[in-house]
C-alpha positions as CSV (number, residue, x, y, z in Angstrom):
1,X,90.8,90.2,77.1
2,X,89.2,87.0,78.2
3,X,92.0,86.8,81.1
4,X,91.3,90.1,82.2
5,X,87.5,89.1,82.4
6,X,88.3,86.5,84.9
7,X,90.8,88.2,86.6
8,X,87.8,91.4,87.1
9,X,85.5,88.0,89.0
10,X,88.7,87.3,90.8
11,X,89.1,91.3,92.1
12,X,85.6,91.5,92.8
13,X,85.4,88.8,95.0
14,X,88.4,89.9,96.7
15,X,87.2,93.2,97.5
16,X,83.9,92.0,98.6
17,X,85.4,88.9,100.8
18,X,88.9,89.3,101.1
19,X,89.8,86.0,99.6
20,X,88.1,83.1,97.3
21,X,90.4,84.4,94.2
22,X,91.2,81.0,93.0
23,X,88.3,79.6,93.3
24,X,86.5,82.3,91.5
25,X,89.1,81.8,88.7
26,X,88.9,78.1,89.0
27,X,84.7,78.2,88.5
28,X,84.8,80.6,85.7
29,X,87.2,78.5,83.7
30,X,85.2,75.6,84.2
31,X,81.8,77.3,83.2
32,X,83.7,79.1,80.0
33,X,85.2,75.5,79.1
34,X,81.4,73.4,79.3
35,X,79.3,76.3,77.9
36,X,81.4,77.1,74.7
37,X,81.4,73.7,74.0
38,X,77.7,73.1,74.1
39,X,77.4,76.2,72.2
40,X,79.6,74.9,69.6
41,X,77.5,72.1,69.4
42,X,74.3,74.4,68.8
43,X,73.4,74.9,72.4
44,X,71.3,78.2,72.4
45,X,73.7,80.4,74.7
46,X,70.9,82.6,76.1
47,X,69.3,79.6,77.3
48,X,72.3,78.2,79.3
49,X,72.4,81.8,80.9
50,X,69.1,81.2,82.2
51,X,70.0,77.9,83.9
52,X,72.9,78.9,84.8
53,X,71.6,82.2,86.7
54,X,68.8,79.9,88.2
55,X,71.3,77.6,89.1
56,X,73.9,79.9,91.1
57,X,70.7,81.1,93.3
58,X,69.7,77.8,94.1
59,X,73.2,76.9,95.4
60,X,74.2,80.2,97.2
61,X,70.5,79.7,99.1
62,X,72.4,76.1,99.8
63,X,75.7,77.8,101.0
64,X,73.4,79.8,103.3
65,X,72.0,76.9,105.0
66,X,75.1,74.8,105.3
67,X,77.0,78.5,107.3
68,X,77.3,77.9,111.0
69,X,77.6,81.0,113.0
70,X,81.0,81.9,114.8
71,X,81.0,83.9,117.5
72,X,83.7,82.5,120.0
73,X,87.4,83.4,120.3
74,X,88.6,80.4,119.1
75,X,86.5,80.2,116.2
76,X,87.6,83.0,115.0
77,X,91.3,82.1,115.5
78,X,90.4,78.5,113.6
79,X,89.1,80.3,110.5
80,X,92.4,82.8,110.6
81,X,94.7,80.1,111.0
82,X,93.1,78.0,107.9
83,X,93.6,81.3,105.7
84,X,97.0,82.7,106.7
85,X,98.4,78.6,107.0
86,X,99.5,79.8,110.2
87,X,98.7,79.1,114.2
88,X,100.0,82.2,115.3
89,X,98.7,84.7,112.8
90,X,95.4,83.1,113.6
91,X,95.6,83.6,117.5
92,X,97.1,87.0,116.7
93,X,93.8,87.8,114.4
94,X,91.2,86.7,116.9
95,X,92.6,88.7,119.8
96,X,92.9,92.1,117.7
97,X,89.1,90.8,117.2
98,X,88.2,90.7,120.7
99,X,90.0,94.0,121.7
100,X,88.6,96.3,118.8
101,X,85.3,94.2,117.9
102,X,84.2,92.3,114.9
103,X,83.3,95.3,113.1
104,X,86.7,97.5,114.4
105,X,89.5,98.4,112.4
106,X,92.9,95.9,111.8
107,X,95.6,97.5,109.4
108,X,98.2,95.1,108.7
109,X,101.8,97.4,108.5
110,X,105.6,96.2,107.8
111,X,107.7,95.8,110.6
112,X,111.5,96.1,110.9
113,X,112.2,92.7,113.3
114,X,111.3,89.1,112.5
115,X,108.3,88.4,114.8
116,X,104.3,89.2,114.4
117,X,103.6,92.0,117.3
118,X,100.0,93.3,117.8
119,X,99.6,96.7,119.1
120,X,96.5,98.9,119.6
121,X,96.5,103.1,118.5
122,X,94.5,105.4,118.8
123,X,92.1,105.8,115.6
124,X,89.1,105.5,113.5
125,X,87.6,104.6,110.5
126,X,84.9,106.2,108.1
127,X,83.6,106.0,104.6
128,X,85.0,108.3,103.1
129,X,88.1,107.9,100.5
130,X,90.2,109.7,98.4
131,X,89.1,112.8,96.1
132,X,90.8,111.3,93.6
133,X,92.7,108.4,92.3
134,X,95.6,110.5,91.3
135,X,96.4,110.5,95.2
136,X,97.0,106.7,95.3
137,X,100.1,105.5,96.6
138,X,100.3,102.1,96.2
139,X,98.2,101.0,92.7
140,X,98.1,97.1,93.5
141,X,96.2,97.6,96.1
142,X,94.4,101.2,94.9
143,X,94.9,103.1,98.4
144,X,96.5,106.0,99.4
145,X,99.3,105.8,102.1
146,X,100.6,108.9,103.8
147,X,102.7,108.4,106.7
148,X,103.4,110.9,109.4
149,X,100.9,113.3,108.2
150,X,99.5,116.5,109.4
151,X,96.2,117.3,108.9
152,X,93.9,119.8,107.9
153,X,90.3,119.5,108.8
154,X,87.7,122.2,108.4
155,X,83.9,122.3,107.1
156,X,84.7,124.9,105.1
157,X,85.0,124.3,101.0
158,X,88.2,124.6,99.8
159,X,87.5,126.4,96.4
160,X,91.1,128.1,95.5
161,X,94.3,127.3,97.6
162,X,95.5,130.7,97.5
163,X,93.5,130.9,100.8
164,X,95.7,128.1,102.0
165,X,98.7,129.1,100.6
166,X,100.9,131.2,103.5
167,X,100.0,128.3,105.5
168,X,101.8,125.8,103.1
169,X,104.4,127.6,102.3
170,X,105.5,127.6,106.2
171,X,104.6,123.8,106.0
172,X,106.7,122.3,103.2
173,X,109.7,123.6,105.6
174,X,108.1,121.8,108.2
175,X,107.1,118.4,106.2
176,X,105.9,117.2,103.3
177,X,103.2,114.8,104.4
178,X,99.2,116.9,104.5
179,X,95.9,115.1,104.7
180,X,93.2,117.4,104.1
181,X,89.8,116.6,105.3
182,X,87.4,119.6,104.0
183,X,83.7,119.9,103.0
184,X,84.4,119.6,99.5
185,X,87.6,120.4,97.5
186,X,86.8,122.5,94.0
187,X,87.9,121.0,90.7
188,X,90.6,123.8,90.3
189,X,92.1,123.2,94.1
190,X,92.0,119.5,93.3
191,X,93.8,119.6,89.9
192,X,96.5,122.0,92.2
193,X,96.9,119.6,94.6
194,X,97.2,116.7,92.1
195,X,99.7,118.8,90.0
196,X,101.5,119.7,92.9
197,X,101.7,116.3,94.3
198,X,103.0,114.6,90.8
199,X,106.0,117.5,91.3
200,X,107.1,116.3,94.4
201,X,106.4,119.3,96.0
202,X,104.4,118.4,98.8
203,X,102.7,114.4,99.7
204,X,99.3,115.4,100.0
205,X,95.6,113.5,100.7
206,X,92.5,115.5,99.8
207,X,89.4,113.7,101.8
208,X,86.0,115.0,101.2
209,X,84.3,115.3,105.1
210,X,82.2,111.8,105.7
211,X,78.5,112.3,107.2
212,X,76.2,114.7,106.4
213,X,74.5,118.3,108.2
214,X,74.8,118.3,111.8
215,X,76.6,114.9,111.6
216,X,79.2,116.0,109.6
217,X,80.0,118.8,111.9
218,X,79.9,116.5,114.6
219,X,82.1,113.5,112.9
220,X,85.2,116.7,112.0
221,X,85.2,117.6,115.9
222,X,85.5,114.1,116.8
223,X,88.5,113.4,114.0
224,X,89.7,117.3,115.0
225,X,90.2,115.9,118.9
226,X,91.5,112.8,117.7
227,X,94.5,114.0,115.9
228,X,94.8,117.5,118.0
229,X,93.7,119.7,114.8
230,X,91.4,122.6,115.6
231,X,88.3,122.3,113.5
232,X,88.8,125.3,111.2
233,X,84.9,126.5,110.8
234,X,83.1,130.1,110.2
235,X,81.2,129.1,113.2
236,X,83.9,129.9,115.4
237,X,84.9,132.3,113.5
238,X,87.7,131.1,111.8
239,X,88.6,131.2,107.7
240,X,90.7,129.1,105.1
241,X,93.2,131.6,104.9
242,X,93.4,132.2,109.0
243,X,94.9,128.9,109.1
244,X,98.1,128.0,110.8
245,X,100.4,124.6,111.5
246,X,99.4,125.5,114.7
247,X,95.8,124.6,113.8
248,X,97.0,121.2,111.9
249,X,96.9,118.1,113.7
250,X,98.7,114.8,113.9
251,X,98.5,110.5,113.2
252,X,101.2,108.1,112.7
253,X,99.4,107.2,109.2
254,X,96.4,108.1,107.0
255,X,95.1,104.8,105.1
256,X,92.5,105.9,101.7
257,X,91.3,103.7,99.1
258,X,87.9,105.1,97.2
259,X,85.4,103.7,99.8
260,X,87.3,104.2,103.0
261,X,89.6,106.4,105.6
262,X,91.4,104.9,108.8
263,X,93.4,107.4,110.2
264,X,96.2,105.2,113.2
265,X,97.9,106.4,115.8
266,X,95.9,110.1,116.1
267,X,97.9,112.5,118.6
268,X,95.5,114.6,119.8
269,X,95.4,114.8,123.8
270,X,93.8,111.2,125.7
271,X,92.6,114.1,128.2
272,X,90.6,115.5,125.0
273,X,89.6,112.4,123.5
274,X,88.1,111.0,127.2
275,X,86.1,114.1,127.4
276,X,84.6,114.2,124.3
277,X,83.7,110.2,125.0
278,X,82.2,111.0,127.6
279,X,79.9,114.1,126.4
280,X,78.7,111.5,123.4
281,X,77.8,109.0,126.0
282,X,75.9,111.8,127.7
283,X,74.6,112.8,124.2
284,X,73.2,109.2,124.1
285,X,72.2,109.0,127.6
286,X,70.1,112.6,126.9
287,X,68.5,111.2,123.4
288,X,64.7,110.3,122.7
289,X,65.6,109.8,119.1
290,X,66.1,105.8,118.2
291,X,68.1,106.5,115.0
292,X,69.8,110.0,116.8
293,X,70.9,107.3,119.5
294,X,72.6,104.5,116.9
295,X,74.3,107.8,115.1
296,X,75.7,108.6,118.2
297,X,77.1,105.1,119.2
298,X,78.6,104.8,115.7
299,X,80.5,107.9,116.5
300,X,81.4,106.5,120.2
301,X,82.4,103.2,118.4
302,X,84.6,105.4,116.1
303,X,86.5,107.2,118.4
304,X,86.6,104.7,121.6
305,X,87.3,101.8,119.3
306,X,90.6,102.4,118.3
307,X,92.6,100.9,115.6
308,X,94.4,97.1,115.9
309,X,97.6,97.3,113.8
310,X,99.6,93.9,112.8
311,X,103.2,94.7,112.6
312,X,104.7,91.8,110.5
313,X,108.3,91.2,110.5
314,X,110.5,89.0,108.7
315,X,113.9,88.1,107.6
316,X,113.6,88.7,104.1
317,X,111.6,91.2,101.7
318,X,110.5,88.6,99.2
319,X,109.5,86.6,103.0
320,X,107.8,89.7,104.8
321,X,105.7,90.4,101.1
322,X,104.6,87.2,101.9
323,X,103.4,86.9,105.1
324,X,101.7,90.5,104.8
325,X,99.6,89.4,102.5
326,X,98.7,86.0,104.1
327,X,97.8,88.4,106.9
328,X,95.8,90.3,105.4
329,X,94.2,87.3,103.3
330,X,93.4,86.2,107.1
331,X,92.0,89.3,108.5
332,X,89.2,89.2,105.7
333,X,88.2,85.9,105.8
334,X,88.1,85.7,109.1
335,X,85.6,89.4,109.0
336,X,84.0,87.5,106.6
337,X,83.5,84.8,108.7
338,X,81.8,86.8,111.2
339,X,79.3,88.3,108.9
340,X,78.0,85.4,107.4
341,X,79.1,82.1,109.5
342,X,81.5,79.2,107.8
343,X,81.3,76.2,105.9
344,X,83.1,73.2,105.3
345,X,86.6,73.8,103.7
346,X,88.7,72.0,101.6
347,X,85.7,72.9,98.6
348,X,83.1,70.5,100.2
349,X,80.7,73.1,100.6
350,X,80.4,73.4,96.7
351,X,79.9,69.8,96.3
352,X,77.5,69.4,98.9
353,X,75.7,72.8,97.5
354,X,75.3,71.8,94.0
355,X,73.5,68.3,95.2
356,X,69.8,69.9,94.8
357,X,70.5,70.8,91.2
358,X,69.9,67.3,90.1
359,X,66.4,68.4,89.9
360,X,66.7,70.7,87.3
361,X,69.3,69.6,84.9
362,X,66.1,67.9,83.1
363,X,64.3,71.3,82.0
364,X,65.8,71.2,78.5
365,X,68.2,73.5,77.5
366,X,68.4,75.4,80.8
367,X,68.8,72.2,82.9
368,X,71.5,72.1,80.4
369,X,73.0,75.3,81.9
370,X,72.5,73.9,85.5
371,X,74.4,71.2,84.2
372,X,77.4,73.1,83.4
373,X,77.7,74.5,87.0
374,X,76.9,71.1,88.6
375,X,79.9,70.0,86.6
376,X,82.1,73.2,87.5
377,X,81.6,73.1,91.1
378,X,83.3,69.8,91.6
379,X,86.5,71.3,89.8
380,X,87.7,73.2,92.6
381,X,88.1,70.2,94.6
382,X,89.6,67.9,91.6
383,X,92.2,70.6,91.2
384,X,93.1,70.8,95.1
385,X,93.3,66.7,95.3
386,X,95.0,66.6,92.1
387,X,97.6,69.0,93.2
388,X,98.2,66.3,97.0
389,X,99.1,63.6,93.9
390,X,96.0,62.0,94.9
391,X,93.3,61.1,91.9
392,X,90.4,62.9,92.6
393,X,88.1,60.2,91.0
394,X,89.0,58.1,93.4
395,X,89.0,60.4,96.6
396,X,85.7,62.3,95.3
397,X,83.7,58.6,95.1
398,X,85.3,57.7,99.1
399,X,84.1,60.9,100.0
400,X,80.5,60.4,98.5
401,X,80.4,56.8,99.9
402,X,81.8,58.0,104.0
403,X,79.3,60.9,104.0
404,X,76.3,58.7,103.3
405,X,77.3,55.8,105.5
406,X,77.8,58.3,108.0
407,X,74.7,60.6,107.3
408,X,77.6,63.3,107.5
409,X,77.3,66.4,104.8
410,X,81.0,67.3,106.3
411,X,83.3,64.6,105.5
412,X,85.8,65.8,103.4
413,X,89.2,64.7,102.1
414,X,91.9,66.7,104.1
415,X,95.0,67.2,102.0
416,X,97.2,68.5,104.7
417,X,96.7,65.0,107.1
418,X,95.5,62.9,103.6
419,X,92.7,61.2,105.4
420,X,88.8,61.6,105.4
421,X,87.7,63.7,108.3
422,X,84.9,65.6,109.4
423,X,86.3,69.0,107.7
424,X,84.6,71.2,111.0
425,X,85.5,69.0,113.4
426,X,89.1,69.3,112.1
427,X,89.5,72.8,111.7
428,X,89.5,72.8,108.0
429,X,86.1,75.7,107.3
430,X,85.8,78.5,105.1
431,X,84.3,81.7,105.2
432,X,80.5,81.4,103.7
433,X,80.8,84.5,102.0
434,X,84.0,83.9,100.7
435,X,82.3,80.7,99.0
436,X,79.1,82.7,97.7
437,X,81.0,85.4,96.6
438,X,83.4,83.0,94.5
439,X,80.5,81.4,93.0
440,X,78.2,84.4,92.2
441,X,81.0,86.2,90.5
442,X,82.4,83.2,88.6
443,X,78.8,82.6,87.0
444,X,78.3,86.7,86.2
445,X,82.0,86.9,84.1
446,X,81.6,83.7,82.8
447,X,78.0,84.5,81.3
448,X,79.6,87.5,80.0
449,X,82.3,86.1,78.1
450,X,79.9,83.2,76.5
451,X,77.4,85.7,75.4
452,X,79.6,88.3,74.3
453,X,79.8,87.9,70.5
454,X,82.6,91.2,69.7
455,X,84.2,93.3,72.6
456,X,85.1,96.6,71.3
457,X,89.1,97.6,72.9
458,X,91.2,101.2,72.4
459,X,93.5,100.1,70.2
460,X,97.2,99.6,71.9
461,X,99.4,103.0,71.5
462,X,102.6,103.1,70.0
463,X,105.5,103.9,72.3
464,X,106.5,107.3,71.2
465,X,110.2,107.8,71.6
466,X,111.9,109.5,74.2
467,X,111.4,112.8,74.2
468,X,112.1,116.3,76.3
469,X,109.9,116.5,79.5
470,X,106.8,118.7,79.5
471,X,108.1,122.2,80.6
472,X,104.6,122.8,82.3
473,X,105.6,119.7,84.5
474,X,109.1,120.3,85.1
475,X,111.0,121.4,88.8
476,X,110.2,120.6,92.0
477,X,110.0,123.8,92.7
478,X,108.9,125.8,96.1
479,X,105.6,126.7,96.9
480,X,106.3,129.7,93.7
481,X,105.3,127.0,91.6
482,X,102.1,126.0,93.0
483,X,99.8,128.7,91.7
C-alpha cells in the first residue's frame, strides 16, 4: 500500500508536468527513509510535517527564481532533446511548437514506417472529456481512443435513445465507430450506451458539450463545421429522432481522457471552416466586450489552430512502445518548459534550491523536518552519479568547490560527457515545473505515509471459479438488443 502511495506522487506529477516520475519517487523514498527513523527515535511526527511543509515552500519559491524563460525555437528544441535523449525528436517537437503555438495541440500516434514524420490536420481541442470512464480505451493511460468516427453533435439532451435508435440501426451497417457530443446524456441513455459498448455492438464516445449558454451553442457550430456534422438543434428546427448519417460528421480520430477532447483530422469542408474563421474574426472585429473578445479568439484559436500529430515509426513493437513514450515524455516537458521557464538539469536545481534551508534546520524539531528534505534533495543526484560508476561524494564536493570558485550556481556534473560543465550552457536544463511538481508531490505522499498510523483497505476477493456468462450480457447482438 505504501508503493502504491508513492506511485499516486509519481501519477500526479506526471499528469501535472508530463515527466519528473523518478524523481518524485526518488524524493519520497528519501523523506519516508529519514522521517521514520527520527520518529522511531521519538521525533514528534507532527512536528517534522511542519518543517517539512515549510521547507518544500521555501525551496519551490527557490526553483522559481533559479527558471529562465524560453521562448526561442531552439530553446525549446534543447529542452525536447534532453527529455526524449534524442536530436531529432527534439527539432521535430519545437517545429510542431512553432506551427500550432505553445499552447496548440501535439498528439503523438503510431506509425507503420521507421522514421519520425510531423504532419498538421485539421482539429481542435476543448475541455471536455468522456461521460464516463467505462468508455476508455486504453486504461494506462485513462483515455478514450476512437478512430475513424462519426459524429453526432446536437444541443439537444439525449434522455432515451429510442429517439436515436432508426438512426443507429442504419449506422452499425455503416460503422461501428460514434462520438457523440450532446448537451447532456441521461443516466439511462448512458448506462445503454455503456452496455451496448461492453457487447461489441457499436464503439461508441458519449461527450457532454464544452462551454456554456450562448457559448456552447457557438463552440457545437464551430466542432459541427469542423467535422461536416449538421448541428442537430430545436432552433432550426430539427429533433433527436429526425436525425440521419447524413447529419453525422467525420475526423480521422477522437482523443478523451476525463479533462479533455481533441478531435484530428475533422472532414468538414476547408470552404466551411474558412468562412466561419472569418465571421469570428468579424465577430471580434464588431466586439466592445473585453472578455466577449478573448472568448472569441479562444474559439478562433480552436478552430484555425489545428492539431500537430507525431507519427512515430519503428522497426520493432517493443522499439516503437518506446520511442512513443519518450515522445510524449518530450512534448510535456518541453509545454512545461514553456509555462514556467527551465532550470539546471542533471538535479542541480534541487541542490542549489535546498541551500537557503540551512537557516532553519536549527528551529527544533521542525528544523528537524527541514532537515530531512535538505538531506533528500541531494539523493536524486547521488543516485544519477552513482548509476555513471562515479562516487557521488566525491563529484558532489568538486561540484560545491567549481561553483564557488567560479561564483557559478550552474556547474553541474554531466554524466553523459563525465566532466563539470555549466549544465545551461551545455544543454543539460529541465523543465521548472517538472522540478516543483516532483518536489511538492514527494513531500505531500510522504507526509501522508509517516503520519498515517492504520490505512483501512477492501479486503482482496477470492477468485470465484469459472462460471457461465451473465445471460443479461451475453450476444453481440443487432441493434434488437439495445433497448
Amino acid at each position: 500500500m505504501g508503493a502504491q502511495l508513492v506511485r499516486a506522487a509519481a501519477d500526479k506529477t506526471n499528469e501535472v508536468a508530463g515527466d519528473g516520475t523518478t524523481t518524485a519517487t526518488v524524493l519520497a523514498q528519501a523523506i519516508v527513509d529519514e522521517a521514520l527513523r527520527n520518529i522511531s527515535a521519538g521525533a514528534n511526527s507532527m512536528m517534522l510535517r511542519n518543517g517539512l511543509e515549510k521547507a518544500a515552500d521555501v525551496v519551490v519559491e527557490n526553483i522559481r527564481e533559479l527558471a529562465k524563460p524560453i521562448t526561442t525555437k531552439e530553446e525549446k528544441a534543447q529542452v525536447a532533446t534532453i527529455s526524449a535523449q534524442s536530436e531529432e525528436i527534439g527539432k521535430i517537437i519545437a517545429e510542431a511548437m512553432e506551427r500550432v503555438g505553445d499552447q496548440g495541440v501535439i498528439t503523438v500516434d503510431e506509425s507503420k514506417g521507421f522514421e519520425i514524420e510531423l504532419e498538421y490536420k485539421e482539429g481542435m481541442q476543448f475541455d471536455r472529456g468522456y461521460a464516463s470512464a467505462y468508455f476508455v480505451t486504453n486504461p494506462d493511460k485513462m483515455e478514450s481512443v476512437i478512430e475513424d468516427p462519426y459524429l453526432l453533435v446536437t444541443d439537444a439532451k439525449v434522455s432515451n435513445l429510442q429517439e436515436l435508435l432508426p438512426m443507429l440501426e442504419n449506422f452499425v451497417k455503416v460503422s461501428k465507430n460514434l462520438v457523440i457530443i450532446a448537451e447532456d446524456i441521461d443516466g439511462e441513455a448512458l448506462a445503454t450506451l455503456v452496455l451496448n459498448k461492453l457487447r461489441g455492438t457499436f464503439n461508441v464516445l458519449a461527450i457532454k458539450a464544452p462551454g456554456f449558454g450562448d457559448r456552447r451553442e457557438a463552440m457545437l457550430e464551430d466542432i459541427a463545421v469542423l467535422t461536416g456534422a449538421t448541428l442537430v438543434s430545436e432552433k432550426t428546427g430539427r429533433k433527436l429522432d429526425s436525425t440521419t448519417i447524413d447529419d453525422l460528421g467525420h475526423a480521422d480520430r477522437v482523443i478523451s481522457d476525463k479533462d479533455n477532447t481533441t478531435i484530428v483530422g475533422g472532414k468538414g469542408a476547408q470552404d466551411s471552416i474558412n468562412s466561419r474563421i472569418e465571421q469570428i474574426k468579424a465577430q471580434i472585429s464588431n466586439s466592445t466586450s473585453d472578455y466577449d473578445k478573448e472568448k472569441l479568439q479562444e474559439r478562433l484559436a480552436k478552430l484555425s489552430g489545428g492539431v500537430a500529430v507525431i507519427n512515430v515509426g519503428a522497426a520493432t513493437e517493443t522499439e516503437l512502445k518506446e520511442k512513443k513514450l519518450r515522445v510524449e515524455d518530450a512534448v510535456n516537458a518541453t509545454k512545461a518548459a514553456v509555462e514556467e521557464g527551465i532550470v539546471p538539469g542533471g538535479e542541480i536545481a534541487l541542490l542549489r534550491a535546498r541551500e537557503e534551508l540551512t537557516t532553519l534546520t536549527s528551529l527544533g524539531e521542525e528544523g528537524l523536518g527541514a532537515k530531512i528534505l535538505y538531506n533528500a534533495l541531494g539523493e536524486p543526484i547521488r543516485l544519477l552519479v552513482s548509476n555513471s560508476g562515479e562516487d557521488p561524494g566525491k563529484v558532489l564536493g568538486e561540484i560545491q568547490r567549481m561553483s564557488k570558485s567560479q561564483n557559478n550556481p550552474n556547474i553541474g556534473f554531466d554524466v553523459r560527457e563525465m566532466d563539470y560543465v555549466d549544465m545551461v550552457e551545455r544543454g543539460v536544463i529541465d523543465p521548472a515545473k517538472v522540478t516543483r511538481s516532483a518536489l511538492q508531490n514527494a513531500v505531500s505522499v510522504a507526509v501522508m505515509i509517516f503520519t498515517t498510523e492504520t490505512l483501512v483497505a477492501e479486503a482482496p476477493k477470492k477468485e470465484e471459479p469459472m462460471g457461465g456468462m451473465n445471460p443479461g450480457m451475453g450476444g453481440m447482438g443487432g441493434m434488437d438488443g439495445m433497448m
